[in-house]
MOPAC internal coordinates of N, CA, C and O (Angstrom, degrees):
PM7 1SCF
backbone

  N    0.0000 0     0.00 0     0.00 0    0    0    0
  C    1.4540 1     0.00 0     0.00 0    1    0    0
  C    1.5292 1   110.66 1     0.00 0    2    1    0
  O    1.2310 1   120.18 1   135.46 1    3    2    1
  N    1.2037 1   117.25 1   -44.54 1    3    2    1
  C    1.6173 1   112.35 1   179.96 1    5    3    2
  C    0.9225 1   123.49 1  -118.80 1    6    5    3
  O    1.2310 1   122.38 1  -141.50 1    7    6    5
  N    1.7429 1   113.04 1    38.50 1    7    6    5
  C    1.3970 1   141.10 1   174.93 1    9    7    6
  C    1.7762 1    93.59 1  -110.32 1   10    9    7
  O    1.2310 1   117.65 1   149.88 1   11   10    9
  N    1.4450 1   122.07 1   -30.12 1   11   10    9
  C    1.3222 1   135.27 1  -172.14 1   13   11   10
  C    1.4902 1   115.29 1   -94.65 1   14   13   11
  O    1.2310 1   121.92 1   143.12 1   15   14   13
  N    1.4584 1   113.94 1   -36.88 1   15   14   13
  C    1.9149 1   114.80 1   166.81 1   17   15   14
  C    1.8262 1    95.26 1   -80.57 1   18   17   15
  O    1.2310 1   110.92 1   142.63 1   19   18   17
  N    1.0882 1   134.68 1   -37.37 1   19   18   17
  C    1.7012 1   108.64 1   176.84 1   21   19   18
  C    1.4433 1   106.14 1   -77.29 1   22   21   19
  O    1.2310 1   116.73 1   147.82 1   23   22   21
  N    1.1267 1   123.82 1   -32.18 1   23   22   21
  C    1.7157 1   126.86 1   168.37 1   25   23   22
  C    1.6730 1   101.90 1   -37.03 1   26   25   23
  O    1.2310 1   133.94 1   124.09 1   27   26   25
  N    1.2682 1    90.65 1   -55.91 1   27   26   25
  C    1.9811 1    98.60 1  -149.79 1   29   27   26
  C    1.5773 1    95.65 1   -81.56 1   30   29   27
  O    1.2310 1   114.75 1   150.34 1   31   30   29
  N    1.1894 1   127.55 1   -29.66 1   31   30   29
  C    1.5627 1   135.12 1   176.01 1   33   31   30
  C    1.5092 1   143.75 1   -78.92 1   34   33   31
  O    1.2310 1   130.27 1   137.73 1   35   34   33
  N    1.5373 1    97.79 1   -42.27 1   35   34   33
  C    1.2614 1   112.91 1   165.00 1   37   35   34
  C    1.9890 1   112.09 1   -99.11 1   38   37   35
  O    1.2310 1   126.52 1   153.47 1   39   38   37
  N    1.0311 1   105.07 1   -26.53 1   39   38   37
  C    1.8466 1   110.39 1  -176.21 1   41   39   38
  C    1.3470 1   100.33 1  -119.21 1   42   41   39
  O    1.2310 1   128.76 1  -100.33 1   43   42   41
  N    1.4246 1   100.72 1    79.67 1   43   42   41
  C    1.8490 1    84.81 1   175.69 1   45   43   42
  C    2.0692 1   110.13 1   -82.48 1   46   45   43
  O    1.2310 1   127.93 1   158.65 1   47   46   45
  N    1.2345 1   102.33 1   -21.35 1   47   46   45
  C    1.4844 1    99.47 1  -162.49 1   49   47   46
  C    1.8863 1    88.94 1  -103.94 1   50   49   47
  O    1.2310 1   118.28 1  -165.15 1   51   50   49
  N    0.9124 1   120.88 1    14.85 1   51   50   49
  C    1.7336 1   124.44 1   172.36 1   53   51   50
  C    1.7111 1    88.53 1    94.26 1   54   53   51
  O    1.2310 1   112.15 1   170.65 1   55   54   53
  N    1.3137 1   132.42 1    -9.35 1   55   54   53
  C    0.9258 1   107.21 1   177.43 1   57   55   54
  C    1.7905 1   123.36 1  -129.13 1   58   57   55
  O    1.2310 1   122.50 1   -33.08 1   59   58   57
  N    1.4247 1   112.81 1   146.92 1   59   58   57
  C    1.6176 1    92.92 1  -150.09 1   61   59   58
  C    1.5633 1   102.53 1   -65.95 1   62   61   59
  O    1.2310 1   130.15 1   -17.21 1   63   62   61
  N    1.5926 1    98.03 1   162.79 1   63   62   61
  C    1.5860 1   102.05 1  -178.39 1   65   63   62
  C    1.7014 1   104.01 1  -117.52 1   66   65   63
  O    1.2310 1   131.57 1   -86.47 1   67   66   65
  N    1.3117 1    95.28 1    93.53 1   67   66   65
  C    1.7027 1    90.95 1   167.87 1   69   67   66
  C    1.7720 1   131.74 1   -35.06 1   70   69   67
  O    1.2310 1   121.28 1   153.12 1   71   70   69
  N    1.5519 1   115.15 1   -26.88 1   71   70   69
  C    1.2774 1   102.15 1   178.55 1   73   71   70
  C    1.7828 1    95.45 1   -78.93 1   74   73   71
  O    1.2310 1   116.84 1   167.56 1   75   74   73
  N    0.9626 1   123.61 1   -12.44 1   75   74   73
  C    1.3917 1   111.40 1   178.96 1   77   75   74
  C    1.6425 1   127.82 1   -88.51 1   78   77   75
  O    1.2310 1   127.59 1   145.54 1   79   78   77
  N    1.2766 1   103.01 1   -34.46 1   79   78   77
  C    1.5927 1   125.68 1   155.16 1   81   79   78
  C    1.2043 1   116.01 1   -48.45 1   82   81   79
  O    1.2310 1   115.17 1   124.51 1   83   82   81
  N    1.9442 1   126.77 1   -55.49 1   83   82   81
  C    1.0435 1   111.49 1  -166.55 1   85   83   82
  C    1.5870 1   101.24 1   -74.72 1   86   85   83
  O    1.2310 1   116.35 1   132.70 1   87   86   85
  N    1.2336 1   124.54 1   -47.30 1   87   86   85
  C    1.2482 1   112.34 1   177.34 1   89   87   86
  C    1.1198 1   160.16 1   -61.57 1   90   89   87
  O    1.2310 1   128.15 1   164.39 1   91   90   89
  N    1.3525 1   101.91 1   -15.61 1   91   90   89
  C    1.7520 1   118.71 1   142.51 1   93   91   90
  C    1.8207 1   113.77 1   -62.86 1   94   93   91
  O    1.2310 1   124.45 1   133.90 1   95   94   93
  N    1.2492 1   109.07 1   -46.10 1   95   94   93
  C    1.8405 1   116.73 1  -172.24 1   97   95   94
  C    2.0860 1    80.07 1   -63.04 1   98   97   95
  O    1.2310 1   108.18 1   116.43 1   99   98   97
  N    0.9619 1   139.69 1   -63.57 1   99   98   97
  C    1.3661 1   117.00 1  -149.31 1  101   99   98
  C    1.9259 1   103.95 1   -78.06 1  102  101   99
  O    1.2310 1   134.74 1   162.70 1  103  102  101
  N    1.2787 1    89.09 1   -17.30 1  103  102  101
  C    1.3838 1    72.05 1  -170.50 1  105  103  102
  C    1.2431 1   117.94 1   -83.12 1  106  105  103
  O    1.2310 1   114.68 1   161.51 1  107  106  105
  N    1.6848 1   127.68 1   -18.49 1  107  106  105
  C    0.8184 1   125.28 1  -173.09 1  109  107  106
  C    1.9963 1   100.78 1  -100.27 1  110  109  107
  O    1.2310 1   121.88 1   174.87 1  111  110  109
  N    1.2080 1   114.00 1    -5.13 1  111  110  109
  C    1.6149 1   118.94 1   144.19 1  113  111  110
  C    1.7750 1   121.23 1   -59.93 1  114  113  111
  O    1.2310 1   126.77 1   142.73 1  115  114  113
  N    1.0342 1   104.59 1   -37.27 1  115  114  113
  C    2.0219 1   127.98 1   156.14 1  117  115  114
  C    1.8334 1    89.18 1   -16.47 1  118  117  115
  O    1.2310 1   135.49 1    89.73 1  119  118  117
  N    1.6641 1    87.64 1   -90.27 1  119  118  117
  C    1.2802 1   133.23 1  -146.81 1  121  119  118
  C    1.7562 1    94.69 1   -60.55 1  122  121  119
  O    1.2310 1   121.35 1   139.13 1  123  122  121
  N    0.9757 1   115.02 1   -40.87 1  123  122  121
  C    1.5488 1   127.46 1  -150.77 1  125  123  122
  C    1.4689 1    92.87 1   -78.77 1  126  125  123
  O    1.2310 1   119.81 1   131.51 1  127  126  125
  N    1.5018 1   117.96 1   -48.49 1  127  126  125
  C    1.1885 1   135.86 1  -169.40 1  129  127  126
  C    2.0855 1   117.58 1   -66.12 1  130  129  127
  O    1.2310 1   125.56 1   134.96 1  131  130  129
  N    1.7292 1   106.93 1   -45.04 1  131  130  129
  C    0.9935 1   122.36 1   165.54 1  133  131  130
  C    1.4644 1    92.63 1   -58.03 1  134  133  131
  O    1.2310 1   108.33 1    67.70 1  135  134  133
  N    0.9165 1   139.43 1  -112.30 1  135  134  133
  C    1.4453 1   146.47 1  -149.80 1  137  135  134
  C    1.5030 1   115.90 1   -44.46 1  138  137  135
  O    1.2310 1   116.53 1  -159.08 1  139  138  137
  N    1.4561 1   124.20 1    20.92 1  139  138  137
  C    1.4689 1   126.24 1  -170.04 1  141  139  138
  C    1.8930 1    91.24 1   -90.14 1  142  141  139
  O    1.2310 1   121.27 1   147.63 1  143  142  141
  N    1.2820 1   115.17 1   -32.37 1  143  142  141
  C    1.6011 1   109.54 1   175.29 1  145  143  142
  C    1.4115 1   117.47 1   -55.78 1  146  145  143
  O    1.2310 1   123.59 1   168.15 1  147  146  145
  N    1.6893 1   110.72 1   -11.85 1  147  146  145
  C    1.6351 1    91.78 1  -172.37 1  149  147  146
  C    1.8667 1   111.86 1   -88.29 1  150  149  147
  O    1.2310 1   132.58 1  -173.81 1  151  150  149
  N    1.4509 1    93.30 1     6.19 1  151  150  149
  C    1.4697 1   106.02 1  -161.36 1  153  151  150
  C    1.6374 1   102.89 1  -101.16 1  154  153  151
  O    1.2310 1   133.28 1   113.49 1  155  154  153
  N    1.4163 1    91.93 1   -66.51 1  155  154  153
  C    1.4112 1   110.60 1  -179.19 1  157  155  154
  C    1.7517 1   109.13 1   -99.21 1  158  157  155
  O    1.2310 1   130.02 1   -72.90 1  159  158  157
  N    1.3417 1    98.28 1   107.10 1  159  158  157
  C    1.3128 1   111.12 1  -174.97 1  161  159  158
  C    1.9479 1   123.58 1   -57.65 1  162  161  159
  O    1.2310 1   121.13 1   143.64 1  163  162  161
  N    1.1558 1   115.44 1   -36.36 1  163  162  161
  C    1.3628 1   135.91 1   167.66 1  165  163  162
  C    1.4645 1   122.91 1   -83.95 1  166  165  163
  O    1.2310 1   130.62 1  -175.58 1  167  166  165
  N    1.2608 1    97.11 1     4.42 1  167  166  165
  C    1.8892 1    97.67 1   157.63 1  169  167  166
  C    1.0518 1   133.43 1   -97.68 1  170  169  167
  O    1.2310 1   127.60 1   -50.71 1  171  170  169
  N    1.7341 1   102.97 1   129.29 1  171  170  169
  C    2.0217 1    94.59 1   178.64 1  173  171  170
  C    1.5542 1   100.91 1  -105.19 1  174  173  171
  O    1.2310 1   126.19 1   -43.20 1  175  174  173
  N    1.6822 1   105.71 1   136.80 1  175  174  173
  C    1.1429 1   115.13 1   175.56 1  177  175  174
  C    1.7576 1   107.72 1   -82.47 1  178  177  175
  O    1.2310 1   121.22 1   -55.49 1  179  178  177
  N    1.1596 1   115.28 1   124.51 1  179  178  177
  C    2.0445 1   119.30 1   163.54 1  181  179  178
  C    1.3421 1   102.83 1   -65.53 1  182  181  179
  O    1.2310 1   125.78 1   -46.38 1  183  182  181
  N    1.1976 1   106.50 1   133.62 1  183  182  181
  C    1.1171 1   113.23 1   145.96 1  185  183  182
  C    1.4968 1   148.29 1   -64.43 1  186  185  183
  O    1.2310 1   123.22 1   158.17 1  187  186  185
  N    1.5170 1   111.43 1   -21.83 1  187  186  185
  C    1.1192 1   112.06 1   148.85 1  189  187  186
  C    1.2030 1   140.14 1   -72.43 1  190  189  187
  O    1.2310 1   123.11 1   171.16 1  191  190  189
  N    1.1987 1   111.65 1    -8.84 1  191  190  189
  C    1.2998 1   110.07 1   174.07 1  193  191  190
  C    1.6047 1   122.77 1   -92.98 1  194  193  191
  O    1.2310 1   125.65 1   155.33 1  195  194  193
  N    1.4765 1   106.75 1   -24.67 1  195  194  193
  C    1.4413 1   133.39 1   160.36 1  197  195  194
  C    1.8863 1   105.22 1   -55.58 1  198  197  195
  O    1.2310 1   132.60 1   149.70 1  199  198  197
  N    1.1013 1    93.26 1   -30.30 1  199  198  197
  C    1.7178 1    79.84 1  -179.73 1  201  199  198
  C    1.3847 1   127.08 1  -119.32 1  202  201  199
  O    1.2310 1   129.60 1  -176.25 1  203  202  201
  N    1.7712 1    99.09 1     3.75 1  203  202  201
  C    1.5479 1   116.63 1   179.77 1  205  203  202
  C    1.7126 1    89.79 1   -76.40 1  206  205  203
  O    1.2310 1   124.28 1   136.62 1  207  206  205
  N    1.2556 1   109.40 1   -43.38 1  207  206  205
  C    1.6655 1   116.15 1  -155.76 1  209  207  206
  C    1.8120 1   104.33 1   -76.27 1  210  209  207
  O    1.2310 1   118.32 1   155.51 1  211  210  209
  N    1.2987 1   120.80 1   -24.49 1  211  210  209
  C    1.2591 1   120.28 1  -179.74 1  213  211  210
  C    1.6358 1   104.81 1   -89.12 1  214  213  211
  O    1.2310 1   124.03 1   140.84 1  215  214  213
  N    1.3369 1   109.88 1   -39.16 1  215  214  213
  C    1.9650 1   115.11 1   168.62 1  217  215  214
  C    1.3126 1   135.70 1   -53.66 1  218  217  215
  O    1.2310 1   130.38 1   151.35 1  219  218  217
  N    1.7353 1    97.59 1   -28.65 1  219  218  217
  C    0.9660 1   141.67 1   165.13 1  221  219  218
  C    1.7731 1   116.97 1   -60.45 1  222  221  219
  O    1.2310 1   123.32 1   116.21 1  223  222  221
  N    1.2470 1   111.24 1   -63.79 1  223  222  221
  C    1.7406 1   110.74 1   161.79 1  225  223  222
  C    1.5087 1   129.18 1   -75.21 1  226  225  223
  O    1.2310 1   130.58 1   156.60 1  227  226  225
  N    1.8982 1    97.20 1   -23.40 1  227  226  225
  C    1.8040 1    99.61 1   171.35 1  229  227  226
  C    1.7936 1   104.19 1   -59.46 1  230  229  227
  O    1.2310 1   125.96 1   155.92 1  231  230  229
  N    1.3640 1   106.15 1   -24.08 1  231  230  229
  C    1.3160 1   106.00 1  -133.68 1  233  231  230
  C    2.4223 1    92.64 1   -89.00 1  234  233  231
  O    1.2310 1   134.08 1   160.25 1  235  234  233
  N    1.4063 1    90.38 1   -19.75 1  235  234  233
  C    1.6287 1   100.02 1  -164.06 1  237  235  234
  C    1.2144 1    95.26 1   -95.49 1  238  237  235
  O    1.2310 1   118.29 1   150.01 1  239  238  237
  N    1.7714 1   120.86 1   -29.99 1  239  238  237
  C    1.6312 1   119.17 1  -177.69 1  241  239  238
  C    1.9562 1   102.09 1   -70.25 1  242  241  239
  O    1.2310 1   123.84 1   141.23 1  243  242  241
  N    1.4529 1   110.24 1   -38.77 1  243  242  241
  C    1.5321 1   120.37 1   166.66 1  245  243  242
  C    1.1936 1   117.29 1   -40.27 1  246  245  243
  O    1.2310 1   117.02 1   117.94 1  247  246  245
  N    1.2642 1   123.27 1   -62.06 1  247  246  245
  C    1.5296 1   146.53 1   168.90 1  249  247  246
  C    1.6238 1   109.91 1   -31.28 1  250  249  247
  O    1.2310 1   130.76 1   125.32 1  251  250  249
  N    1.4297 1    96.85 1   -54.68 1  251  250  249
  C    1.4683 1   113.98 1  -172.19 1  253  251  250
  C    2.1998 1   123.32 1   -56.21 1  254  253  251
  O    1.2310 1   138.89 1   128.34 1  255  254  253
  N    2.3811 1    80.99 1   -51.66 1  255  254  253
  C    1.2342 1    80.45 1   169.38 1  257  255  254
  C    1.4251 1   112.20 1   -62.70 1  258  257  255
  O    1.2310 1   121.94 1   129.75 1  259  258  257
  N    1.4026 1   113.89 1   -50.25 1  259  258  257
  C    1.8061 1   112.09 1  -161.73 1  261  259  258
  C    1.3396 1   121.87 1   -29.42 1  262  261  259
  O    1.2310 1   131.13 1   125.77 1  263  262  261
  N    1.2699 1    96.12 1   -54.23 1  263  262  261
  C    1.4018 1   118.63 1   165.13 1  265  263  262
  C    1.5796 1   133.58 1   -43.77 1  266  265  263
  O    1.2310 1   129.11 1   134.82 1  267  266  265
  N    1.2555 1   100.06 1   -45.18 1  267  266  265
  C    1.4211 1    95.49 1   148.71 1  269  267  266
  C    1.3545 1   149.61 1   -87.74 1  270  269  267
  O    1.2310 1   138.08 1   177.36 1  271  270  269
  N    1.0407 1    82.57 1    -2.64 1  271  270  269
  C    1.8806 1   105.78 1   170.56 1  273  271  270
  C    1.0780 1    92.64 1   -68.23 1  274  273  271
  O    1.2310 1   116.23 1   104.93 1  275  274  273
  N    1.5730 1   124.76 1   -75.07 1  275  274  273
  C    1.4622 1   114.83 1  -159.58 1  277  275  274
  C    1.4046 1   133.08 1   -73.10 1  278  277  275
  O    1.2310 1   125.02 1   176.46 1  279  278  277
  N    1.5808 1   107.96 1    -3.54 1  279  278  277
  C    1.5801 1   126.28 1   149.22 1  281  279  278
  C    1.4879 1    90.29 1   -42.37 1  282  281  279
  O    1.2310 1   130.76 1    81.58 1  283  282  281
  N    1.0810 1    96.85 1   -98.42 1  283  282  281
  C    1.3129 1   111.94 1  -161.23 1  285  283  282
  C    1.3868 1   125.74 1   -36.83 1  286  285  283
  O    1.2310 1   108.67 1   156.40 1  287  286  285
  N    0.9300 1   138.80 1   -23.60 1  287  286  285
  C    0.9539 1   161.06 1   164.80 1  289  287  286
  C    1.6617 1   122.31 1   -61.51 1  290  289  287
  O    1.2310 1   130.93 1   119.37 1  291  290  289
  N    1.1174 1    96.52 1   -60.63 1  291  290  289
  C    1.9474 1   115.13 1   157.33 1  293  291  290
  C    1.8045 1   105.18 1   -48.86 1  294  293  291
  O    1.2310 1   124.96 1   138.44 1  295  294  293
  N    1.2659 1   108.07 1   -41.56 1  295  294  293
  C    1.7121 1   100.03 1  -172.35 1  297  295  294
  C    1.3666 1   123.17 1   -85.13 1  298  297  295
  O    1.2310 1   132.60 1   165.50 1  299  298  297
  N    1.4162 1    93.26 1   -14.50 1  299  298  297
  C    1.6994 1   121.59 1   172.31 1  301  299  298
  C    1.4319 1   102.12 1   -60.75 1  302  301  299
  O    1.2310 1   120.10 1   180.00 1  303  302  301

């Protein structure tokens, strides 16, 4: 089962797609990163960097659609 949602998500054409990789890996670096205060008590999380890293995957999943728009679009 979750040999088949990273199959179908990250490798859609059998082969991996880095704009899709990186943007799951940062985003869930996002997430990983916010929540490092509940561990380590003396860390301050930035905010910029909290929102470079999530802008950062909006920004490659964006990429991704565009891109297929203009496939599509060309065949149109």
């Amino acid at each position: 089962m979750m040999r088949k949602l990273i199959s179908d998500t990250l490798k859609p054409s059998g082969k991996w797609s880095i704009k899709r990789l990186s943007a799951f890996t940062s985003f869930w670096a996002a997430i990983v990163y916010a929540l490092i205060p509940l561990c380590v008590k003396p860390f301050e999380v930035h905010e910029f960097v909290f929102v470079g890293l999530l802008t950062y995957s909006a920004t490659a999943i964006g990429l991704t659609v565009w891109n297929k728009s203009i496939k599509s679009d060309e065949t149109n």
